[in-house]
C-alpha positions in Angstrom: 11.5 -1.4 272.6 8.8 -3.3 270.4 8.8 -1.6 266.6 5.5 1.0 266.3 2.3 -0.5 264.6 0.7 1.8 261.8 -2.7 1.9 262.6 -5.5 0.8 260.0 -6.0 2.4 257.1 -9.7 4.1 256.5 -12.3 1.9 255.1 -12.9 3.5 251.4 -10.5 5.9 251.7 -9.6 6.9 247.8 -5.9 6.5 246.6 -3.8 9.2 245.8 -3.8 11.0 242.2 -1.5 9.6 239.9 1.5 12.2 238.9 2.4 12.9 235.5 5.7 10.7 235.5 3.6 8.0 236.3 1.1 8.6 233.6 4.1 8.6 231.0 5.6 5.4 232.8 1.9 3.6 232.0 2.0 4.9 228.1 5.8 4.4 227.3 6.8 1.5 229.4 5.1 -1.6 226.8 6.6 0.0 223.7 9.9 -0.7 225.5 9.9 -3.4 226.7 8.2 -4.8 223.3 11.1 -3.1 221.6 13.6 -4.9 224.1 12.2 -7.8 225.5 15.5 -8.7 227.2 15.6 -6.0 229.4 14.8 -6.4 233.1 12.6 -4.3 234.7 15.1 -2.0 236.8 16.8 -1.3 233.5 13.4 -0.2 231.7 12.8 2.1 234.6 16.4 3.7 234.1 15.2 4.1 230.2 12.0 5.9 231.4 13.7 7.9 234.0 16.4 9.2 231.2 13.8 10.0 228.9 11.6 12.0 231.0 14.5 13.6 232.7 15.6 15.0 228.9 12.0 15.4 227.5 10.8 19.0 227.0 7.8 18.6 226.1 5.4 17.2 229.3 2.2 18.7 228.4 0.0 15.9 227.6 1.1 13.8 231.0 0.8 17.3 233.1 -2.9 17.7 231.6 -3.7 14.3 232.9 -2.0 14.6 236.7 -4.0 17.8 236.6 -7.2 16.1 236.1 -6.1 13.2 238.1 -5.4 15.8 240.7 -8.8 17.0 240.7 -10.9 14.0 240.5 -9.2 13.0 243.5 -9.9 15.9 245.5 -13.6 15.3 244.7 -13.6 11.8 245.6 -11.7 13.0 249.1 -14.8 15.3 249.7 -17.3 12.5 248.8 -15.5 10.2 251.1 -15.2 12.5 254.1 -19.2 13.5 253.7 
């Protein structure tokens, strides 16, 4: 039985919102790997994992998936007009 094909992906169709763990990945991940410049990549993402498993405080990245969250639920509507 030949594998399924996904079909095409809409033209223009916007991406989805970025989540708050991502938005702390993007801020936090330069200062360690300028801080350990040895480290491969897999081990920097177990350092980001740890610390945002132990943080208490995820205010500021929660904000910003909120607004992501939004802004792309506009764009959906724009794109679907």
């Amino acid at each position: 039985m030949p594998p399924k094909r996904k079909g095409k992906k809409p033209i223009g169709k916007p991406k989805k919102a970025m989540s708050a763990y991502l938005y702390f990945v993007c801020e936090e991940m330069p200062k360690i790997k300028k801080a350990n410049s040895a480290l491969k990549q897999k081990e920097i993402m177990s350092i980001l994992g740890k610390q945002w498993k132990n943080m208490d405080d995820k205010s500021k990245w929660t904000a910003l998936a909120a607004e992501s969250k939004e802004t792309h639920a506009q764009a959906v509507l724009v794109w679907q007009a």
